[in-house]
N, C-alpha and C positions, 0 to 999 in steps of 0.2 A: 815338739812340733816346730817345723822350722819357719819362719818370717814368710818364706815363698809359698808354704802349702796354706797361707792364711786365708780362709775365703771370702771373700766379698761380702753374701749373706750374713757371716757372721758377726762384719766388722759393721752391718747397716745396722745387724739388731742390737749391737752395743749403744746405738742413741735412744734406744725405747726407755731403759730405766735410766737413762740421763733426763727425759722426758719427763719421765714419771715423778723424779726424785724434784725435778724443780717445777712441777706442778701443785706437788704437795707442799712446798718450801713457799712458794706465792702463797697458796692457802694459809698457810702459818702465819705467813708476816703478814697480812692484812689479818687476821684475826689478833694478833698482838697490837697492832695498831690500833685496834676496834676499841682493846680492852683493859688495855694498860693507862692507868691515870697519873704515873708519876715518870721523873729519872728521864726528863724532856731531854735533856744531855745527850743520853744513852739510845736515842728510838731509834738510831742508826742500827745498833749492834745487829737483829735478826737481817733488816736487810743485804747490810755487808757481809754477814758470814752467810746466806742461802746465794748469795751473786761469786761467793768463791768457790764453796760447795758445786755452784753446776758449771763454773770455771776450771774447774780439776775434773771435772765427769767427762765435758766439751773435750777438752785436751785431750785426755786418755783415748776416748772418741776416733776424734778426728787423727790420731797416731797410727789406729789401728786401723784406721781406711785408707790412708796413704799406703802404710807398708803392704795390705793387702792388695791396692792399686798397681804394685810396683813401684810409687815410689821409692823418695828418698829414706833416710829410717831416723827421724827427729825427734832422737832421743830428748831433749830437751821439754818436749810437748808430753813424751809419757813422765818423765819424773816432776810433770808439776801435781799429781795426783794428791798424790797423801800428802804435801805442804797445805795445798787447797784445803781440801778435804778436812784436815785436821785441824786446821785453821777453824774454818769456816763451821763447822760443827761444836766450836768451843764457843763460839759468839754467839751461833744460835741456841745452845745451851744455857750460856750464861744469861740473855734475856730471859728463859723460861724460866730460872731460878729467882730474876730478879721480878717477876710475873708473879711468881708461887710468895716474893717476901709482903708484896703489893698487897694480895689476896689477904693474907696475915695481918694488915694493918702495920706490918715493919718496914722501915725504909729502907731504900738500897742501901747495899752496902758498898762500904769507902773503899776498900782496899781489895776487894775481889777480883775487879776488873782487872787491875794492875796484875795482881797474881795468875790470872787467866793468859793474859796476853806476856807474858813473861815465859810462861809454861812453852805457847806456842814460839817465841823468840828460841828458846836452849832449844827445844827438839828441832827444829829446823837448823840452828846454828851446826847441835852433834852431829845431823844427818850430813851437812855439807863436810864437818871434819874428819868425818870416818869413812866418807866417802860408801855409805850406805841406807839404805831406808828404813831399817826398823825402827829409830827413834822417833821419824815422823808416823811409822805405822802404830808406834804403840799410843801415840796422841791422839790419831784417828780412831782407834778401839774405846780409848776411855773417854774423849771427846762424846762420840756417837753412841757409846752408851750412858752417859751421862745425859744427853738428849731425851735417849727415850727412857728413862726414866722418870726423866721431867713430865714426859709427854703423857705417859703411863698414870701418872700421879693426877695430872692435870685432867684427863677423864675421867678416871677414878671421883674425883671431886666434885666435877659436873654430872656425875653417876650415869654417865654413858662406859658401861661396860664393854659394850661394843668396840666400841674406839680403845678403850684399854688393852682389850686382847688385840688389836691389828696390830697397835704400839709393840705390845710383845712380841709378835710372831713379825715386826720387821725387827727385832733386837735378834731375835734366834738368828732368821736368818742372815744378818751379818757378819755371826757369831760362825756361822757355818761354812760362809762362803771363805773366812780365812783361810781355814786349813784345805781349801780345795783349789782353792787358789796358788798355795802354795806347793803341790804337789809338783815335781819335777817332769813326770810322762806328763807332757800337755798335750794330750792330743787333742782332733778336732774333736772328737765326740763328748768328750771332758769340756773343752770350751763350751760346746751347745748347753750342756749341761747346766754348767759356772752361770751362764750368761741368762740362761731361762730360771733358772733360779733366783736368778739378782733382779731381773724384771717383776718374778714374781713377789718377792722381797718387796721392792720400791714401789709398787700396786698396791701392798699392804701401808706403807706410808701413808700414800696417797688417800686413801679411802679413809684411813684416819684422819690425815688431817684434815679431810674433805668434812668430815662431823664433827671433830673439835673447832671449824672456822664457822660453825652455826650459830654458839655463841658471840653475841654482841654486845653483852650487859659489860658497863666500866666492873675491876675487881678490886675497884679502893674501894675499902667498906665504910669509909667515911661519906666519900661521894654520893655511894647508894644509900645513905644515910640521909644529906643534905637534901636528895632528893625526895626523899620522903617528907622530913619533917625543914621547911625552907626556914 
């Protein structure tokens, strides 16, 4: 499919799961805010990675409404995607992990972070020196399923099963929209396709994290302890 046969409709309903994805991603960071009691340093990390996250979604976005518009073709607004993206999904991951050591009564850890944000430094560096995207795309896969495994886990625990299966069935479908993404006939009916799927996808998000931000109890169990016995 060529740039000029891109439709308009298609490129407006490209903001719906940009919508969706950082509607669930507020949900998340004010729930982590809620219920995180240590790692006062780190409270940044969910916010900055859900504000990159829907910064690589916006881009991609607004790329594909220009060029459907006629515009100009700004390349540079679609390849901030998977830097964003994989970025931004490792931060918010990496709070959830540091969430799940909280809950455990273990402290953060020292050297994680470092490691985290190192990860993302090399796959963004390789991608600029090879002059292609898959190093950032494969940060974005394990990134974002590192996420919702956390996320998965993190219901599971709260024994909202519910919320554990949407976690799941948004990990499928990311898992799926890879390879269709990646298919070389793009046509329009394929896009609709790609695009109603990833909406549908980013809905499951949403709805989870809409039930996992229902919690509000701190998860240092020391805390919830103090509180009991003063």
């Amino acid at each position: 499919m060529s740039t000029q046969d891109y439709p308009l409709a298609l490129a407006l309903e490209d903001f719906v799961p940009v919508a969706l994805t950082g509607t669930g991603l507020a949900l998340l960071v004010g729930h982590l805010a809620r219920v995180r009691s240590g790692a006062a340093a780190r409270r940044w990390l969910p916010g900055a990675g859900a504000a990159l996250v829907v910064l690589g979604g916006s881009a991609k976005a607004v790329w594909k409404l220009i060029v459907a518009a006629d515009g100009p073709d700004l390349v540079w607004l679609e390849s901030l995607l998977f830097p964003c993206l994989g970025t931004g999904f490792a931060l918010v991951g990496l709070a959830l992990y540091e969430m799940r050591r909280e809950s455990a009564g273990v402290p953060p850890a020292r050297y994680t972070p470092w490691a985290v944000f190192g990860l993302c430094v090399l796959a963004i560096t390789a991608a600029a020196l090879v002059r292609a995207t898959w190093p950032v795309l494969l940060l974005t896969v394990a990134a974002s399923t590192a996420t919702a495994v956390m996320l998965v886990l993190r219901a599971k625990r709260d024994g909202d099963t519910t919320a554990a299966c949407l976690f799941a069935g948004w990990l499928a479908g990311m898992l799926i929209l890879g390879p269709l993404a990646g298919r070389a006939d793009q046509t329009v009916a394929l896009q609709w396709v790609e695009q109603l799927c990833n909406t549908a996808t980013q809905g499951l998000f949403a709805l989870g994290a809409w039930r996992l931000a229902r919690r509000t109890a701190p998860v240092n169990p020391s805390l919830e302890s103090a509180a009991v016995h003063p």
